[in-house]
N, C-alpha and C positions, 0 to 999 in steps of 0.2 A: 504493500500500500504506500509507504513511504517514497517506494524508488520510482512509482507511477505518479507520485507529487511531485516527486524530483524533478522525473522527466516533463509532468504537465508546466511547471512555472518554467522550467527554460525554454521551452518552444513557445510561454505565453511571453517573455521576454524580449524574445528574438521578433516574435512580430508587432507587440505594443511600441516597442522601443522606435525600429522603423515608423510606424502607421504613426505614433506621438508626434514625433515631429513634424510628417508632412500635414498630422490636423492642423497644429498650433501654426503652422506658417501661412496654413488657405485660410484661417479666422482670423490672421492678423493681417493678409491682403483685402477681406471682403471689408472688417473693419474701417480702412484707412479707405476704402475706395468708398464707401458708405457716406464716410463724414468730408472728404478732400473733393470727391468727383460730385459733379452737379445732378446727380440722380433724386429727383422728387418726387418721381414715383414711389410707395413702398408695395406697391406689387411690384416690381422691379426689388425690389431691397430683399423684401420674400425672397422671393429668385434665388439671389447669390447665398442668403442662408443655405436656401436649400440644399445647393451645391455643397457646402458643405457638412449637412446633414448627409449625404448619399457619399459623401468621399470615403468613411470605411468598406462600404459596400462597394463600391466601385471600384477598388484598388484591387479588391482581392482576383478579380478577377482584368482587370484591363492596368496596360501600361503605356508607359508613352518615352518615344526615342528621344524628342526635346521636354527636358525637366530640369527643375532645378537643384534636384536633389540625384546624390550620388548615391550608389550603395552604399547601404550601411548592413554589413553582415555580424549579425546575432553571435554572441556568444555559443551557440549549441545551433546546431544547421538540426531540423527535423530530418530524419532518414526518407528515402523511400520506401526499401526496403526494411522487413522486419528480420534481424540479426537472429538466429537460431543455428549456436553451435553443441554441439554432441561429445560427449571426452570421448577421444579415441585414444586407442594403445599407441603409443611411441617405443619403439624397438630398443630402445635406450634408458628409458625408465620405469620407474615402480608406479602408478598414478596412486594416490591414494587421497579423498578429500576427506579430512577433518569434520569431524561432526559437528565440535566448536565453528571451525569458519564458514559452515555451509548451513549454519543456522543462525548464523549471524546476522543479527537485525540492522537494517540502513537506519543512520539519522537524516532527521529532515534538513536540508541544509536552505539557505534565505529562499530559494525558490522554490520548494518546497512550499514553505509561509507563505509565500506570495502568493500559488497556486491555492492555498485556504482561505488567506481573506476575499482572492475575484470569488471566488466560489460561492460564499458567506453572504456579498455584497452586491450580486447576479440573483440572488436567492431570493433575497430581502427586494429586489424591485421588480423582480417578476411579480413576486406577492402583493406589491402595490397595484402592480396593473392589473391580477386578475380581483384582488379586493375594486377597486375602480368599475372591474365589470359589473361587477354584483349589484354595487351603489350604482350605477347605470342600469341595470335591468332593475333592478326595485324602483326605479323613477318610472320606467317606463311601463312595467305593471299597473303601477300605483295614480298616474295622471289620467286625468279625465279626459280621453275625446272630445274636440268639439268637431258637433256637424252645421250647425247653425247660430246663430248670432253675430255679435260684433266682430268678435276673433275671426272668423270664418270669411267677415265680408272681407275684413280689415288685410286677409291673406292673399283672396281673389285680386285685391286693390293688387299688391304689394306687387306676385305675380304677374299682375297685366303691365306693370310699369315695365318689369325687369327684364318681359318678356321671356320668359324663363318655363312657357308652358309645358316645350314639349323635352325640356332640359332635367326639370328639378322633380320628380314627384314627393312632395312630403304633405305630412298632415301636422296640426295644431292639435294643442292640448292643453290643460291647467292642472297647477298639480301648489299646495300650502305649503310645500318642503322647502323651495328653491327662493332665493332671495333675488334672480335676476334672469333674462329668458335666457333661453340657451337650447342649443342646437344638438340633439343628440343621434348617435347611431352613423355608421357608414354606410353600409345598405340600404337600409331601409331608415331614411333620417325621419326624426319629426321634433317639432318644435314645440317647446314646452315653456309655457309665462306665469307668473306665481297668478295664482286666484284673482289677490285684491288688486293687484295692477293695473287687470283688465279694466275695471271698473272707474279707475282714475284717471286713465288717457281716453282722446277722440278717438273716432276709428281712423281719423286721418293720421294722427299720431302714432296707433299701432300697426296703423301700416308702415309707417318709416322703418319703426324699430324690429316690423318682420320682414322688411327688407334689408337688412342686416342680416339675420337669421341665413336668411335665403342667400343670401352672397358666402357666406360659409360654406355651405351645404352648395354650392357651385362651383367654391374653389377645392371642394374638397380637404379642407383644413382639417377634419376631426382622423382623415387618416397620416396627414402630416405629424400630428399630434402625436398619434399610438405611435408612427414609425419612427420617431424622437424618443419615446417613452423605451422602446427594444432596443435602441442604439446606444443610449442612455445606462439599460441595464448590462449592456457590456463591455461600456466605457464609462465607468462612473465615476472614473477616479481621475476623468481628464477635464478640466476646466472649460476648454472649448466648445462641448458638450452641452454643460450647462449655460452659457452663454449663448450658443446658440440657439439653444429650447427656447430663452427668456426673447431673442430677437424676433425667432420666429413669430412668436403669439403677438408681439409689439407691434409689425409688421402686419400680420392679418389683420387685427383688428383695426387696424388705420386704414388698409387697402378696404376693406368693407364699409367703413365710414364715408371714403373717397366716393366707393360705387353708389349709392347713396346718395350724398348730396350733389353728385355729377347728372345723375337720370334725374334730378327734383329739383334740383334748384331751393330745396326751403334746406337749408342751413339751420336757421334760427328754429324752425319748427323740430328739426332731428334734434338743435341741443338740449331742446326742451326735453322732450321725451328722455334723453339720455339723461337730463336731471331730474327726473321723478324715479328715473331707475336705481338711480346714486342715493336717493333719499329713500326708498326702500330698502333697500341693500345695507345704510348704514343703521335700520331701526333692525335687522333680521338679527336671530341666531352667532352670536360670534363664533362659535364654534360649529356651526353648520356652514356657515359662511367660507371657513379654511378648511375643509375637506380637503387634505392633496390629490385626493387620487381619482378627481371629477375631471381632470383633463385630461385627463385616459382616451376618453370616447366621446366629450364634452366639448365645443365652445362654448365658453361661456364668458360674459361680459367682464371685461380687466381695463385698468386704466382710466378710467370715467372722469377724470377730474382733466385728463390731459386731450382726452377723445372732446369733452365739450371746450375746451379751450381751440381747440383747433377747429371745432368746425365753426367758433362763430367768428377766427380769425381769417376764414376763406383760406384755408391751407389744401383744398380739397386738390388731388391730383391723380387724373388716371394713366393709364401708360396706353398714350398713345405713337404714332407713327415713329418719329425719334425715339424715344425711350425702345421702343422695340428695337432698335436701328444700334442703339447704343447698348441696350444686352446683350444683342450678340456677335458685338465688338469684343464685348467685356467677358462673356460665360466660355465660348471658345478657348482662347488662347489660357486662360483660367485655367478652366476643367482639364488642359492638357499640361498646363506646364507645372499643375500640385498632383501629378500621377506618379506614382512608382516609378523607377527608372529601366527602360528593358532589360539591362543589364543584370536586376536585380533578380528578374525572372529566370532570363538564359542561363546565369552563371553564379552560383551559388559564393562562389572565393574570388572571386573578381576578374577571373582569366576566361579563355575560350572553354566552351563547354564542351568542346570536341577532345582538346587536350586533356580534361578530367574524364573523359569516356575513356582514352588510350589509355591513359596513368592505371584508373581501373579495370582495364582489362588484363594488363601487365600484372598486377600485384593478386589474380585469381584466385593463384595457386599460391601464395606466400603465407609462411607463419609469423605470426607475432606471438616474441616471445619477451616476456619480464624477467627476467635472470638475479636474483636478490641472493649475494653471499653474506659468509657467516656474521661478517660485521656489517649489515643495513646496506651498503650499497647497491645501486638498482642500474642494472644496464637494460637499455630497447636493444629486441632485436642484436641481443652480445656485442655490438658497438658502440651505442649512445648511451655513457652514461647520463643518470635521469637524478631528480631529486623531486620529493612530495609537491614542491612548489613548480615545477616545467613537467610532470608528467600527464596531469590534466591537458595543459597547453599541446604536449606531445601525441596523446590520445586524441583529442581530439582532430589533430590535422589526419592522424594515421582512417579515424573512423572513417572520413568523406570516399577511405581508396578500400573498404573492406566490403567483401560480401560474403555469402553466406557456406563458401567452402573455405573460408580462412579459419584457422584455429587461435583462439587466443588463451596462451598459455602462461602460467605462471610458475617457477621453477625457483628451485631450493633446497639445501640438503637438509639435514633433522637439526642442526642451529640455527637456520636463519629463525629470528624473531617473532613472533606468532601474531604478536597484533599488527607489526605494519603490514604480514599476508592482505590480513582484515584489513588495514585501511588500505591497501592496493584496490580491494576487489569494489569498496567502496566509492572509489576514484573513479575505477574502469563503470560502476555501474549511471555515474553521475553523468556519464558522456554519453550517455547510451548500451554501453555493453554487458547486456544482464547475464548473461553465463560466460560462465569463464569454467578453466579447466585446474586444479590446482595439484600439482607436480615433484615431488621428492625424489632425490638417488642421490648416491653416495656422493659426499666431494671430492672422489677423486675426477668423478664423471662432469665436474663444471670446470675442473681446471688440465680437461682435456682439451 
């Protein structure tokens, strides 16, 4: 168990460490182009988050020849193949494995820990997201349908504005839980407004603000949401991450506000509404109010003090002809130049991948052998002397040229030292080499 921790935190290192960096570099070019480049659009702004939401996901499988990142190879290269060696008889020796060293427990070493806390902390927000569903299908149980009245007209209105007939199908609903409306479900979306709300805006007024709604549920933002919410549970520990989540919803919510008062033209009539919404919201439940795990599968209304600031400042802004003209100036050369490097693909050590094909075909048939005499000394292969601090180092360049007819042996007569065996095997296991072969004869037969 320990040596499958071992090996899980260094192949989790080998590809965080890479994937770390080229996040934090695309969040710190969207950032600066965000606030430097004249972009006012923020469905444009959306946009470039997005990208780097989708950049774990995309890496793993696409690369790109111009980038500005070099390889960077991992401490522990993952194999392709899975190493299984057999002790065979050597014409030469007694084999005999120790019961002591071949039930020898591995210690966890830092990547080991490493590989417990992602584990832990992958765990803990999956379990927010499906806690989130729950709280999402209890809303949607629990809310009233509506098929007639105000709401109903107020949606037909909202609808016919946004033109969105044959685009959006969702249904309205009330429900005394929710302290502000909000857009729920991917699928099968429906909107949901607290009870008393209803009753205290026009119908012209709740058409605004379920035209909002409905802009949500067009852009698709509640699956933005969840796919933030997965990426999140497996990068939790990268800052980027969280900043992005926080941009994206900042971003939506203003692109929705824009779509909005761009089809209407009342401004002044949406900030109303959006301050009746703010003054319910601030009389609601404090603690139902901070629910974390309602933007699972929820829009729901955020920012309200800065949304009616702007819209009665005329900040509204759609992305038209230019802006379109200027994302894909911007997302192109972007999207390609914060990619993996090919390099990093073809070539594991930074050389041709044809030369590590030959290297490995050559060395088929070759043994590796550990040679440990009676006073702690350790040769590779009976020429390289080794030391506990280069033999990690030495293993693991030998690992990238072994397959699965090599034997890796360990050899020594009845004084070599008994624990450094044990911490040889422990070394060899950290690199990848779970069995090994362990080896006695006489010393006359090492200093043959």
């Amino acid at each position: 168990m320990n040596a499958a921790l071992n090996e899980l935190g260094s192949q989790l290192f080998g590809w965080f460490s890479q994937l770390s960096i080229e996040l934090a570099a695309l969040a710190v070019l969207v950032l600066v182009a965000s606030y430097l480049l004249p972009i006012k659009s923020p469905a444009l702004r959306h946009l470039l988050w997005t990208i780097v939401l989708l950049k774990p996901l995309v890496s793993i499988a696409v690369s790109s020849p111009y980038t500005l990142f070099t390889p960077f190879v991992p401490l522990v290269e993952p194999s392709q193949d899975t190493l299984a060696f057999s002790p065979v008889e050597h014409p030469t020796m007694q084999v005999a494995a120790s019961p002591t060293i071949a039930t020898s427990s591995v210690q966890l070493t830092t990547a080991g820990w490493g590989a417990i806390l992602w584990i832990a902390g992958a765990v803990l927000l999956i379990g927010r997201i499906l806690i989130g569903y729950g709280i999402v299908w209890c809303l949607r149980s629990q809310a009233q349908v509506q098929r007639d009245g105000p709401l109903c007209d107020a949606l037909r209105q909202a609808r016919l504005t946004l033109d969105c007939y044959s685009k959006v199908g969702v249904a309205t609903s009330t429900s005394p839980s929710i302290s502000s409306p909000m857009a729920l479900g991917i699928l099968r979306p429906i909107i949901v407004f607290p009870a008393d709300l209803v009753e205290k805006l026009r119908t012209d007024e709740l058409a605004l603000i379920l035209m909002h709604e409905l802009a949500h549920v067009r852009r698709w933002d509640n699956l933005t949401r969840l796919l933030h919410r997965l990426v999140a549970a497996v990068l939790f520990f990268h800052p980027a991450i969280w900043l992005c989540g926080r941009m994206l919803r900042r971003e939506a919510e203003q692109a929705c506000d824009d779509l909005v008062v761009c089809a209407t033209g009342r401004s002044e009539a949406y900030a109303r509404g959006l301050a009746h919404v703010a003054e319910r919201a601030a009389h609601f439940n404090p603690l139902m109010r901070r629910i974390p795990t309602m933007n699972a599968f929820a829009a729901t209304e955020s920012d309200l003090a800065l949304r009616i600031r702007r819209a009665l400042g005329g900040g509204a802004r759609r992305m038209g002809t230019r802006a379109r003209v200027l994302a894909t100036i911007l997302l192109c050369p972007l999207a390609a130049l914060t990619l993996p490097s090919c390099s990093t693909t073809d070539n594991s050590t930074g050389g041709d991948l044809s030369v590590a094909k030959d290297a490995a075909e050559s060395s088929r048939d070759e043994k590796l052998f550990i040679v440990v005499d009676q006073d702690g000394n350790m040769k590779l292969n009976n020429d390289k002397s080794v030391t506990f601090a280069t033999l990690k180092e030495e293993l693991q360049a030998k690992r990238q040229l072994l397959d699965n007819n090599t034997m890796i042996i360990i050899k020594g007569d009845e004084r070599t030292p008994h624990g450094q065996i044990v911490q040889i095997m422990d070394i060899a296991r950290q690199v990848g080499i779970v069995d090994q072969v362990i080896a006695t004869e006489p010393r006359r037969k090492l200093t043959e």
